[in-house]
N, C-alpha and C positions, 0 to 999 in steps of 0.2 A: 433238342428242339431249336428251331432256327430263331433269328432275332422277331423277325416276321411275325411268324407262329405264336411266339411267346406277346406280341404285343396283339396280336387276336387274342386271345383268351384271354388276357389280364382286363382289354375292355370289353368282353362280352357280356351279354346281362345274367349269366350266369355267375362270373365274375363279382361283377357290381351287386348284385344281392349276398355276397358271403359277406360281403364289408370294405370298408376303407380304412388304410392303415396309415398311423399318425408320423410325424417324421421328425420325431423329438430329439431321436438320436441314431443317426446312421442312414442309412438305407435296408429296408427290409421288405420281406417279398408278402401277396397280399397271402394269409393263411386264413385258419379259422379262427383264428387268437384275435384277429380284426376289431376295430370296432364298428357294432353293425350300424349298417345304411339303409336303415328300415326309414322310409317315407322322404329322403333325400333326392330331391330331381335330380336326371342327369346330369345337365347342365352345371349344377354346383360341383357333383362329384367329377366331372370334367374339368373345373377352373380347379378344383381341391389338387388333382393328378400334375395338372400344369405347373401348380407352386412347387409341387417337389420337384422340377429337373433341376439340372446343375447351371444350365443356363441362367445365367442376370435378366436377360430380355425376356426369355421364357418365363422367368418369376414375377416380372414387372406387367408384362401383358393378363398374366394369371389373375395381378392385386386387381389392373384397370377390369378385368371383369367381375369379378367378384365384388368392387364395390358399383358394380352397378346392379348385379344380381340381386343383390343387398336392400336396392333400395328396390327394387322389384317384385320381389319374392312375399307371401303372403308371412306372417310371424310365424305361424308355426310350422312352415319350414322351414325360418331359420331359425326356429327351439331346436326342431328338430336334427339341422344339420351341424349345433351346435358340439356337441362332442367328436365330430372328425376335425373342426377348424381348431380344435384346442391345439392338438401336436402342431399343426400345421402352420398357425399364428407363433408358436413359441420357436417354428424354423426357421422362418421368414424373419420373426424379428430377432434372433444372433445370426443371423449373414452378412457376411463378411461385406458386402457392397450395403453402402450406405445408402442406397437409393431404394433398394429392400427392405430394408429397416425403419424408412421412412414411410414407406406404401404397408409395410403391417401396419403400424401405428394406425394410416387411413382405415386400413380395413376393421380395424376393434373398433373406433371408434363409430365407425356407420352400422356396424354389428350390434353395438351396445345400444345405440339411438332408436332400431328397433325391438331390439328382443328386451330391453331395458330390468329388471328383474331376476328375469331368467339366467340372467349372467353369472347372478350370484353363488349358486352350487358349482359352477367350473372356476369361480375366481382362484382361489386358491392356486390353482393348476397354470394360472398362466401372469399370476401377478408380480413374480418374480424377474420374469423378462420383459415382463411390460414395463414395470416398474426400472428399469434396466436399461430401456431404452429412454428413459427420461433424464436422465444422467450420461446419454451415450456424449464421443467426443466431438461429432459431427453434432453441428447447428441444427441443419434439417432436422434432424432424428430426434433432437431434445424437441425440436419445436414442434413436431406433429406429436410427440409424446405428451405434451404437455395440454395438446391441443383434444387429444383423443380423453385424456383423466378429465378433464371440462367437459367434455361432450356426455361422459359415463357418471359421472358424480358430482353432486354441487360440495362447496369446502366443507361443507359438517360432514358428510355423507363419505368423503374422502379420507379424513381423520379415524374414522369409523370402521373405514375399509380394513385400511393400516393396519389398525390395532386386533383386527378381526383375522388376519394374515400376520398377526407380528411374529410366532413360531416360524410359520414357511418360509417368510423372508429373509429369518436367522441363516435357517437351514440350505438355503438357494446361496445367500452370500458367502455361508460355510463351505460351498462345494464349489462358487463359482475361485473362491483363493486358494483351493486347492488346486485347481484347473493347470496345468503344465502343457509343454508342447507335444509332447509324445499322447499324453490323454489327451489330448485335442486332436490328433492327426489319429489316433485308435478307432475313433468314435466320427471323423469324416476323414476318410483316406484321400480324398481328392483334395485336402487342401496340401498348399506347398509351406514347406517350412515358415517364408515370412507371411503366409495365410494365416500358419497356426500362431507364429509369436504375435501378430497382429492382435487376434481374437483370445489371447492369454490374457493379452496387456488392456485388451477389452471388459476380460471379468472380473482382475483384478480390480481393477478401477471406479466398476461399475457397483461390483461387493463393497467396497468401503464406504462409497455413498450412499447405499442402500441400507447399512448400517447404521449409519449416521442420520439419515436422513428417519427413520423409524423410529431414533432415539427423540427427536425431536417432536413425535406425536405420539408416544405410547406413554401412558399414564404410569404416576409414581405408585401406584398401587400395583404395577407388571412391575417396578423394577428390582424385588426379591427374586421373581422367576428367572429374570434375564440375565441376571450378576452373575450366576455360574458358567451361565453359556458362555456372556463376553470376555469372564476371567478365561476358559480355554481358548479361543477364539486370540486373545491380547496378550496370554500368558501372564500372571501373577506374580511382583517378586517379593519372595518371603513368605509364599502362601502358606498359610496357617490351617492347621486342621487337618496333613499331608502325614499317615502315617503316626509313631506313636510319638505325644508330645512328648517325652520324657526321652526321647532318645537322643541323645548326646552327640554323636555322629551327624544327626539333621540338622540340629540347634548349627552346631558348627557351620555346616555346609551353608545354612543361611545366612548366618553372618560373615562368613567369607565373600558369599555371594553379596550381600550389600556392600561392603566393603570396598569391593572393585566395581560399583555403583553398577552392575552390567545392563547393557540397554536387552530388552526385548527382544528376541528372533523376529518376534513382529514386528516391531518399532522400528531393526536397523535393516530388515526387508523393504520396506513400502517406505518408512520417511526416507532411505535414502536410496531407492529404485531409481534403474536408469532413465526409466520411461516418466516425463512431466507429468502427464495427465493422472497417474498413480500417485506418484509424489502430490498432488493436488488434491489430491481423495485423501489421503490420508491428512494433509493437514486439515482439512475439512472435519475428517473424523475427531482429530483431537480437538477443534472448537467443539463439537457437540458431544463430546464424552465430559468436557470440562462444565460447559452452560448447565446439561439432563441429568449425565450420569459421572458425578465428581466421586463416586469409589469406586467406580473401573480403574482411575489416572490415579489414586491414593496408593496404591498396591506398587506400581512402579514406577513411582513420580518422580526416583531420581533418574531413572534410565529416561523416561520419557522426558523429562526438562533438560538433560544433556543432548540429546537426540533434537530437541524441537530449537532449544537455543541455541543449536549449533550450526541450524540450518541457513546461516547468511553464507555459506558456500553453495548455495543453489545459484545458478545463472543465469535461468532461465525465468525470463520476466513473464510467463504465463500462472508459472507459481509462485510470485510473488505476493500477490492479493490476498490468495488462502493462505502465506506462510507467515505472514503479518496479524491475520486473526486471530489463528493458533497462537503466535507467541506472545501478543496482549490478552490476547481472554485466557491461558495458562499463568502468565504470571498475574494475574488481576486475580485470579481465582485463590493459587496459590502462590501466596505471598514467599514462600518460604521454598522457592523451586529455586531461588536465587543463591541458595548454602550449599548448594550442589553443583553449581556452575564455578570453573576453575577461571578468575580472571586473565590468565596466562594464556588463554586457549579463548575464551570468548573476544575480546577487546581487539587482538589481532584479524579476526575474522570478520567482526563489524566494521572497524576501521579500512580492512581491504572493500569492503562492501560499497564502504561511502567513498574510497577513494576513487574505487571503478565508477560514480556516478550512478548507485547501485543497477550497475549491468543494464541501465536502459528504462527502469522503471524509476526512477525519481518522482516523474508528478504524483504516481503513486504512493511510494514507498518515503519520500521527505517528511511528511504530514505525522507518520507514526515512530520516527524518531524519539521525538523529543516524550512524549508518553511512557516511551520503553525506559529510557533515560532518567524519568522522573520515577517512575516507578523501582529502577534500578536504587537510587538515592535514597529512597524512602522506606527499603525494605530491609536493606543490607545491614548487617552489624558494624560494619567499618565505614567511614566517608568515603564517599566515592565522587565529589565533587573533582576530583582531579584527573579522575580515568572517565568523568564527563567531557572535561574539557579537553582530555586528550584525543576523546573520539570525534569530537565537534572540530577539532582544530582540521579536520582531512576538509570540512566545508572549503574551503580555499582549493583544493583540490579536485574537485568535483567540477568546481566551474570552466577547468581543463578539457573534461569532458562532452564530444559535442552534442551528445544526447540528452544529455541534461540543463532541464529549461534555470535559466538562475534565479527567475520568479519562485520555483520550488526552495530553492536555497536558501534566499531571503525570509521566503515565511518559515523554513524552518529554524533560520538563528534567530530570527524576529522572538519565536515561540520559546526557543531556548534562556535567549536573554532576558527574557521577560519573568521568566518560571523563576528561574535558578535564581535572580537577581533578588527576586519577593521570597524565597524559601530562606536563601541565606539568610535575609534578614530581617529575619520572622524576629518575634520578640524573645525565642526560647533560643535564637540558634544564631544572633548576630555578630558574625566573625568582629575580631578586633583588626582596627583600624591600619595595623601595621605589623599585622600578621601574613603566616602564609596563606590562609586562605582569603586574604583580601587581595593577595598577587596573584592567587589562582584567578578569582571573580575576577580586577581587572584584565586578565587575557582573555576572559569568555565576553566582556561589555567590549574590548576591542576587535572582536574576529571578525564582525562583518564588514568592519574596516581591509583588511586583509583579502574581503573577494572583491575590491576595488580596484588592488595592485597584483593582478592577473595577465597572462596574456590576452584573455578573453576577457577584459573589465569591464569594454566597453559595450560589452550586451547587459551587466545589472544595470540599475539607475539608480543614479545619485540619490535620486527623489527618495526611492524604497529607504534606502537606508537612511536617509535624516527621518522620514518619519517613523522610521523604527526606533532609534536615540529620542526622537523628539518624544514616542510614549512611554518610553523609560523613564526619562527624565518626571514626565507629567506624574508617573505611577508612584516612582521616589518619591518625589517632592511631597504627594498628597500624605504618604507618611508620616512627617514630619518630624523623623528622629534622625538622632544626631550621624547615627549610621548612614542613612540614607543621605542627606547632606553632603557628608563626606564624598561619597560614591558620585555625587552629580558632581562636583568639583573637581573629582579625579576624571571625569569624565569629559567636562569642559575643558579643563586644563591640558589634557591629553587630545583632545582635537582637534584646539589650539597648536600645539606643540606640531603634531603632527602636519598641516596646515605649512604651517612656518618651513617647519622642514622641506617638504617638499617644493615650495616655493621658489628655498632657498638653491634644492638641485634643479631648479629649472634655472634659474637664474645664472649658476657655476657651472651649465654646461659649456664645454669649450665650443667653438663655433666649427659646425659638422662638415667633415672632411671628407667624411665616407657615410655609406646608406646605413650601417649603422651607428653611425653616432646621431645622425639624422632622426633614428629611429628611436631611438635613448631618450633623445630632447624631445622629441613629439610624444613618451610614453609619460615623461616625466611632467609635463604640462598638462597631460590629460588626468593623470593622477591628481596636480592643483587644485585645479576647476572642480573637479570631481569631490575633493575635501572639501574646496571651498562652499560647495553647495549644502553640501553633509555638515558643513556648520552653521552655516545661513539659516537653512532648516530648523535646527533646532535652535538659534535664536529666537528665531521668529515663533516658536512656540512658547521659551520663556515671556517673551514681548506678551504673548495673547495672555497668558497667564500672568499679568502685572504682577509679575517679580522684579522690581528693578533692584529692591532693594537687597536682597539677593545677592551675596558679596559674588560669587563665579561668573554670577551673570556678565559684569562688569571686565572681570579678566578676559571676559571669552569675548565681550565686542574688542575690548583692544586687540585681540588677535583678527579678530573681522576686519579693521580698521586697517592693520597694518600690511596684512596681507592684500587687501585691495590696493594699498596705495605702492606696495612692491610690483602687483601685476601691471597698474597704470602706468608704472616708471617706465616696466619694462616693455609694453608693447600695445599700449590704450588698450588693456585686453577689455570687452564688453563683461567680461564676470565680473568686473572692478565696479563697473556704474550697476549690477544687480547686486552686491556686497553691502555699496553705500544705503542704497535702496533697504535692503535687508535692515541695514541701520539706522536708516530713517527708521523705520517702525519702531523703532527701539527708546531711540533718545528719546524723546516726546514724555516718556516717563519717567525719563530718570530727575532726581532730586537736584535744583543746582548746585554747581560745584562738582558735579559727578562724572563729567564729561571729560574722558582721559584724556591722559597730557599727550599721546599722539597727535590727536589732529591741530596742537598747533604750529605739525611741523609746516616750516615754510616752504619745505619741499612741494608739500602737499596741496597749499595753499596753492604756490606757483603753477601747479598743474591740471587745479580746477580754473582758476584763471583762465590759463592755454585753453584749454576744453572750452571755454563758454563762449573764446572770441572764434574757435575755429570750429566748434559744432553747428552741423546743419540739419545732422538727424536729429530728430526727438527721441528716436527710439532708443539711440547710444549714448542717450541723458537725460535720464527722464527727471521732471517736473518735481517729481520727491525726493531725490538727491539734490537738486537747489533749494530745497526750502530744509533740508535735512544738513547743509554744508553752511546756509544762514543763521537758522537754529547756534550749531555746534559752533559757529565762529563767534556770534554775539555773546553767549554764555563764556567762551574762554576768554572773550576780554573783560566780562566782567569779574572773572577768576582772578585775572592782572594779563591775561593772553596779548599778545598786540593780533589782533586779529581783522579790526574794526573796516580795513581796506577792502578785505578781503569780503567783507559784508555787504559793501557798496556796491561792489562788483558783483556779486552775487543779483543783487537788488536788481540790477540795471539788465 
């Protein structure tokens, strides 16, 4: 029969009264097996015909008419024409063009708007790809999916649906992960290989959230029924009840197999598939197996917590978000995932994680750090304070990174310092004074110091990190034990120090010869200013908080002090007249007599002097440093200072 021929008779009304045939799977020719088209207008069965070519345009022209059919047609022809659109809607929506998959979606949903009800005897049959397309990886596609389950159910009605279809759903995600390229290219010959991987990587992906996503609405009264399916589905290790207990051979086999802790066929498929968006389903899956159904993840919790904590070699920042859920609500869940993680193997893998700026996701990914961190610390049977700080010490590193915003950085050692700083020295757990883990703590209160002295430094700010110290400091202090004390003094004392130092290699650089020595001495002053801020700062927090009496307070303005008066030596630097400033705020509260023996150098004296006869800005001296330089000169001569010139001059 010629092509011709054969397309007369297929649409002849002879034809169309045997029936129309659905196109679920394949292409097949119209028989008597059909389902019939008793009271189905033309028209429909013509736009029905259209959606099966192999054409895009042709399927796309087929949706725009059918959803206007749609809204045209009386209800009970489209009850009616409802079981031919069933195969028809579930071909349309796994086609491989997203534009298709977007226009099914349109079409159930104007379908369902009118037939409303009616819909319910065929659900079953097409809620698996429906459902399918609300998880697809294209935008469009989730959004008119999501747009069309609104249109068909309100939220009770929805949840209802779920639980009404939860077998089928199993059943569709069971066959969609079975799905291969070869049964995919079996079942539509006309696709080409990266058609069919395309549409693999499609089921797979789409099965895992649909599993997931079912578990999160089906009632704990199904989750007896369901525990067997998901154990074959996830595979079980050390399933019990396999064969006869008493056989000695199995016993074995199982304990060997725990032993080499093995992950999952399931587990090292899909968590670590080539394809992202699989990788994203499945970490998905393991949040909602841990939140709904925590004895699916009991059965092979060491293979799944090696498998899921192992996951900071992903790269790819679209799986970041889900692989972050996973591995706090896993270990939040179970605590004890963490006896199964080898530190030799985890710590190198996070540390490369954060070295890389984690791969581009930081604003992200920074925030859930310190959590993981804390949780690590609090679960473990060994201290792990040390392999905290070893993994936080890459923050310095990260800020290398140009992806990576240093605002994430900050609040992440902000979050870190803060935590660890209050855990150590809880009352059951406060290291001694002159131990090692008080040298561990001091490198974790030092490290945001460290993304200062960056080649990229000058993107943090100063500001962030004094008032990061500055609530450290506040949070210690309100403590009020001997511990915490301590820590604020090592803290002061070392900012100071630090301070000094660098001041001092600004000061000893040799005079620049070359564009990098040039660049040496401009890094190394920028560093200065930069401390110097970062201790102004948290002065001026002890200041608000009338500590004067407060023995560190005192050391750490002598370091304020003297480092302003080194900067002024050497170059009127303007941080020297906000330094003094800073100090103004200070002095005003201290006790007399308390005013250190710094400021009676004459050095000093001499070069506020200079300063008053040859300043003309206000701005590069301000008003509070003359009344803060009168202050501190009056008081030292009543200590015995000879100061009293300097006062006059001040005055005038």
């Amino acid at each position: 029969m010629s092509k011709r021929k054969h397309k007369a008779s297929a649409s002849s009304p002879g034809a169309a009264a045997s029936g129309f045939i659905g196109f679920s799977s394949g292409r097949q020719a119209l028989t008597s097996k059909a389902v019939p088209a008793d009271g189905v207008s033309q028209d429909v069965l013509l736009a029905f015909k259209k959606a099966g070519k192999k054409d895009p345009r042709t399927k796309l022209k087929a949706i725009a008419e059918l959803l206007l059919l749609f809204e045209e047609k009386e209800k009970d022809d489209l009850v009616a024409a409802l079981p031919l659109f069933v195969p028809i809607f579930v071909r349309l929506a796994s086609d491989n063009d997203r534009r298709v998959r977007s226009g099914a979606c349109d079409t159930i949903a104007a379908l369902a708007q009118r037939v409303k009800k009616e819909l319910a005897p065929h659900l079953k049959k097409i809620i698996g790809q429906w459902l399918a397309c609300k998880f697809d990886p294209a935008f469009e596609v989730r959004s008119s999916a999501e747009a069309s389950f609104g249109a068909a159910f309100s939220a009770a009605k929805y949840g209802e649906a779920l639980r009404f279809c939860c077998d089928d759903l199993i059943k569709f995600s069971v066959r969609g992960l079975a799905s291969t390229v070869s049964s995919v290219q079996e079942a539509e010959k006309t696709l080409s290989d990266a058609e069919a991987e395309e549409r693999v990587v499609r089921c797979h992906a789409n099965a895992l959230s649909i599993i997931a996503h079912v578990l999160e609405h089906v009632d704990v009264s199904e989750h007896a029924k369901l525990q067997s399916q998901l154990w074959k589905i996830l595979g079980k290790d050390g399933e019990e009840g396999d064969g006869d207990a008493g056989d000695e051979a199995q016993k074995k086999q199982r304990k060997k197999k725990k032993a080499k802790r093995e992950v999952s066929p399931f587990w090292r498929l899909y968590l670590g598939n080539s394809a992202a968006v699989v990788r994203c389903a499945a970490y998905n899956l393991v949040t909602s197996l841990c939140e709904n159904f925590p004895s699916a993840i009991e059965g092979n919790l060491a293979g799944v917590s090696e498998a899921v904590l192992g996951a900071f070699s992903d790269k790819d920042t679209l799986c970041h978000s889900p692989m972050w859920k996973a591995i706090l609500t896993l270990v939040h869940v179970y605590g004890s995932a963490w006896k199964y993680i080898h530190m030799g193997v985890f710590m190198p893998r996070i540390s490369a994680f954060l070295r890389n700026g984690c791969y581009g996701s930081a604003k992200a990914s920074a925030p859930c750090v310190v959590p993981l961190l804390a949780n690590l610390a609090s679960n473990s049977q060994e201290p792990q304070l040390e392999n905290v700080v070893k993994i936080l010490c890459e923050a310095p590193a990260m800020m290398e990174v140009v992806s990576c915003p240093p605002s994430a950085v900050v609040a992440m050692l902000r979050d870190a310092v803060l935590y660890f700083t209050a855990a150590a020295h809880s009352e059951n757990t406060a290291p001694d004074v002159d131990g090692d883990a008080f040298e561990t703590l001091d490198r974790l209160v030092f490290l945001p110091l460290r993304c200062l002295d960056t080649k990229r430094g000058q993107r943090i700010s100063a500001s962030s990190v004094a008032n990061l110290y500055a609530d450290l400091v506040g949070k210690l202090l309100e403590r009020a034990d001997a511990h915490s004390h301590a820590l604020v003094g090592r803290l002061l004392n070392g900012l100071g120090e630090r301070v000094e130092s660098a001041c001092n290699a600004e000061s000893d650089q040799v005079p620049p010869d070359t564009d990098g020595a040039a660049a040496g001495a401009e890094e190394c002053g920028r560093l200065a200013v930069a401390l110097q801020e970062v201790l102004a700062g948290v002065g001026a927090k002890l200041s608000a908080l009338c500590l004067s009496r407060f023995a560190p307070f005192h050391v750490m303005v002598d370091y304020l002090v003297v480092t302003a008066h080194k900067a002024a030596l050497r170059a009127h630097s303007p941080v020297s007249v906000t330094l003094l400033s800073s100090c103004a705020r200070m002095y005003p509260i201290c006790p007399a007599g308390d005013v250190p023996e710094c400021i009676r150098s004459a050095s000093l004296q001499k070069w506020f002097e200079r300063e008053l006869q040859v300043c003309h800005d206000p701005k590069r001296l301000p008003a509070i440093a003359c009344l803060w330089m009168e202050r501190a000169f009056a008081e030292a001569a009543t200590g015995g200072g000879g100061g009293g010139g300097g006062t006059a001059r001040a005055r005038s």
